[in-house]
N, C-alpha and C positions, 0 to 999 in steps of 0.2 A: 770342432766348436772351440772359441775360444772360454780362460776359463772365468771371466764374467758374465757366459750366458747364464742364462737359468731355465732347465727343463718344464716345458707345460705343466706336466705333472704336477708341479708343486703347486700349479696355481689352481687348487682345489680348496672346497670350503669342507666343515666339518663332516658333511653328508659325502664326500668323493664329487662333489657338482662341479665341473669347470667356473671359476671366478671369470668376471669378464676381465680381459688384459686392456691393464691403459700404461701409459708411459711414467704413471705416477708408481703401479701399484711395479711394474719392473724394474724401475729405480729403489723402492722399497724392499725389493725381494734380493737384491742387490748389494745393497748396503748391510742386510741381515745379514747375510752368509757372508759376506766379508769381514764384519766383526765377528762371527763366528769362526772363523776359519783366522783370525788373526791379524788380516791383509788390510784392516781399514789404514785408510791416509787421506789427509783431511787436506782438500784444496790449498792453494796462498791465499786466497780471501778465508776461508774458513781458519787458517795454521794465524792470520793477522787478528782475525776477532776475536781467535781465543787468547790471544797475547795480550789481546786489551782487557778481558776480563779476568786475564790473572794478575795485570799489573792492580786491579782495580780491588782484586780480592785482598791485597798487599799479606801475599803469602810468604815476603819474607821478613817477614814484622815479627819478632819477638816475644814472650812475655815479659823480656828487659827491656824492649825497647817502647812497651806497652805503659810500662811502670813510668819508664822514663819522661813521655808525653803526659803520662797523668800527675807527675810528679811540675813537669814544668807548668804545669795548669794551676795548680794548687799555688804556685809561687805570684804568675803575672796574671791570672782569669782566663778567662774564656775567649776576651775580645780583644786580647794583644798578643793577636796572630803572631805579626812579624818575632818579638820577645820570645813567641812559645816553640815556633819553627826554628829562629836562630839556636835557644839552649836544646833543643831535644836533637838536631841536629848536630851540634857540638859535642852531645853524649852516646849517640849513636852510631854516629859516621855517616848518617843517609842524606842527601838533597834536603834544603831548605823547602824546594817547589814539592817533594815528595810529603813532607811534614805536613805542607798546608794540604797538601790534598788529604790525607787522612784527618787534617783535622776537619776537614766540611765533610767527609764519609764518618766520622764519629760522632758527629751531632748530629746528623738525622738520623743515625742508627742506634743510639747508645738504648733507648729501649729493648733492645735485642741482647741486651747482656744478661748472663744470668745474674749479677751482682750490681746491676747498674742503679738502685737507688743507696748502697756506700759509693760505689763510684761520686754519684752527683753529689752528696751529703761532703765528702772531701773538699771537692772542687769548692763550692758553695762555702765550705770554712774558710779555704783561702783566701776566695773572694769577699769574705766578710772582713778580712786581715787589712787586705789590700784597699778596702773603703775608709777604716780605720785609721788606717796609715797616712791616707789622703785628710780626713778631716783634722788630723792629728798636725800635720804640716800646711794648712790652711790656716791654722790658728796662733800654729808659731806666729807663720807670715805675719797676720794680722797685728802679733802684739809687736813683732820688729817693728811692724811702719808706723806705731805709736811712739818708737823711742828711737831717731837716728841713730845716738851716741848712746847706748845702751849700758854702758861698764859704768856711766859717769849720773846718768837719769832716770833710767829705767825703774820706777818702783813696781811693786809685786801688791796686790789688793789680796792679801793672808787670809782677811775675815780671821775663822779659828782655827785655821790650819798653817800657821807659821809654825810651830815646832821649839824645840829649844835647841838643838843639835847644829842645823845647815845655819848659815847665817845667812843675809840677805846678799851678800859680796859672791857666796856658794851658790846662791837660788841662779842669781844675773846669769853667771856666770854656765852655769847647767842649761839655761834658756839659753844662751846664744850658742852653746854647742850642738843642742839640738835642732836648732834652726840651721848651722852650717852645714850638718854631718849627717842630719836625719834622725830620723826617732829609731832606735835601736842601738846604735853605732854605740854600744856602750863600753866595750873594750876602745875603741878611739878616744872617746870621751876622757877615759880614766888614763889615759896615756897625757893626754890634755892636762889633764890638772895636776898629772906629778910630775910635769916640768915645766908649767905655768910660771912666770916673774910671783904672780901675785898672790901664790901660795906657798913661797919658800919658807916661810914659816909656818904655815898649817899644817901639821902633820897629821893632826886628824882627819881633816878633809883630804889631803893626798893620799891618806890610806886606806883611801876608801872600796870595796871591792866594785867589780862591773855588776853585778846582781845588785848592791846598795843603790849605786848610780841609780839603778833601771827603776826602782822605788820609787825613789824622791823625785824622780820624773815625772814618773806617773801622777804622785800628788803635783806638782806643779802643772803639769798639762790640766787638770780639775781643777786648778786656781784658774789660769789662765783662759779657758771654753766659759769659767764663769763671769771673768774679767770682759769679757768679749762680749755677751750675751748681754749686761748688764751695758756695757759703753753705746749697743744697738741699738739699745732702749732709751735709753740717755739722748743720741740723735734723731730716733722718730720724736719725740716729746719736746726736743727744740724747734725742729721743723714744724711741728702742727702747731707752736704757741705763736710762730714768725707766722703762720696766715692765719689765726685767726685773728681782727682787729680789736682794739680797744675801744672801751666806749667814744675817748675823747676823739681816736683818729676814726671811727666810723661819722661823728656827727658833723667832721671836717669835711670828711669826703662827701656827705647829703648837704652841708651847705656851700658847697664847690658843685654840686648838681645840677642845684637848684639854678 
């Protein structure tokens, strides 16, 4: 007998009763004793589909490379795949097509983490950064395309928050950097102004640190979201006075009716 057979005998229920023999239950009987015994080996379709579900398991991911993906998330969001696969791939070493695939296996699983409402609480900060930052540089935009020639027209709407310190030449000036370089860039910025023409004699303003900068930005961005806001309003209230008519041109146009 070879030694995949399997004696009758075994095919007994707990009472000693002969089981009846089917091809299912000697393929069963089979495979037991082969993993028992050591011997099991898994067909090429069997040795293929478990290759697919270990690639899928991505058992060779990290908790640095885990950091790394949660870490690129927090920077670009959730839904700038391509941004999140390029840097976590840059810091890991793995396929960009590998990144993305765990990132659509991370979002329908991330419930299954044990720590997965800090995980989302993270993400969700960043994304709050990154919305931020968008409405922050939508507002620049806005006030550039009020001023072509910005250095020479550009006035600033202070209300009470002009200050005595920045002067209006510092404010212009801090707006158009931020509009070129982005909201942050405040080591560029500061490099800006201390070898700017138009500050060769400002020493105050040239010695200004990157953390001061980032300040007085910040109040300028609040002048300017309120400059904007107010200029909106400004234009709905000329548009609604241009259609609604006047008495004289209403009475023109009923005696042109008539």
């Amino acid at each position: 007998e070879g030694d995949d057979e399997v004696d009758p005998a075994e095919m007994l229920d707990e009472a000693g009763r002969p089981e009846p023999v089917t091809p299912e239950g000697w393929e069963a009987l089979r495979l037991e004793r082969e993993i028992d015994e050591g011997r099991f080996e898994l067909s090429p379709a069997e040795v293929e589909h478990k290759e697919l579900l270990m690639a899928d398991a991505f058992s060779a991911w990290t908790r640095r490379d885990f950091k790394a993906y949660v870490a690129a998330l927090e920077r670009s969001g959730r839904h700038d795949v391509h941004t999140v696969a390029r840097e976590t791939a840059a810091e890991t070493g793995k396929e960009e097509a590998e990144v993305r695939r765990y990132h659509a296996v991370f979002w329908n699983r991330l419930q299954e983490l044990q720590d997965w409402p800090k995980i989302l609480e993270r993400i969700e900060k960043g994304e709050k950064r990154i919305r931020r930052t968008m409405e922050i540089r939508d507002a620049l935009e806005a006030k550039m395309a009020r001023h072509p020639d910005p250095r020479r027209r550009m006035t600033i709407a202070y209300g009470a928050q002009k200050g005595r310190l920045y002067t209006e030449e510092n404010d212009v000036f801090l707006i158009t950097m931020m509009h070129r370089y982005g909201y942050g860039a405040w080591d560029r910025i500061r490099l800006e102004a201390r070898h700017n023409w138009q500050f060769r004699f400002d020493w105050w303003f040239k010695s200004r640190t990157a953390a001061e900068l980032q300040k007085r930005g910040e109040v300028l961005i609040k002048i300017i979201e309120r400059e904007n806001e107010q200029f909106r309003n400004a234009v709905v209230v000329r548009g609604a006075r241009k259609r609604v008519p006047t008495a004289h041109a209403a009475a023109a146009a009923a005696a042109a009716a008539a």
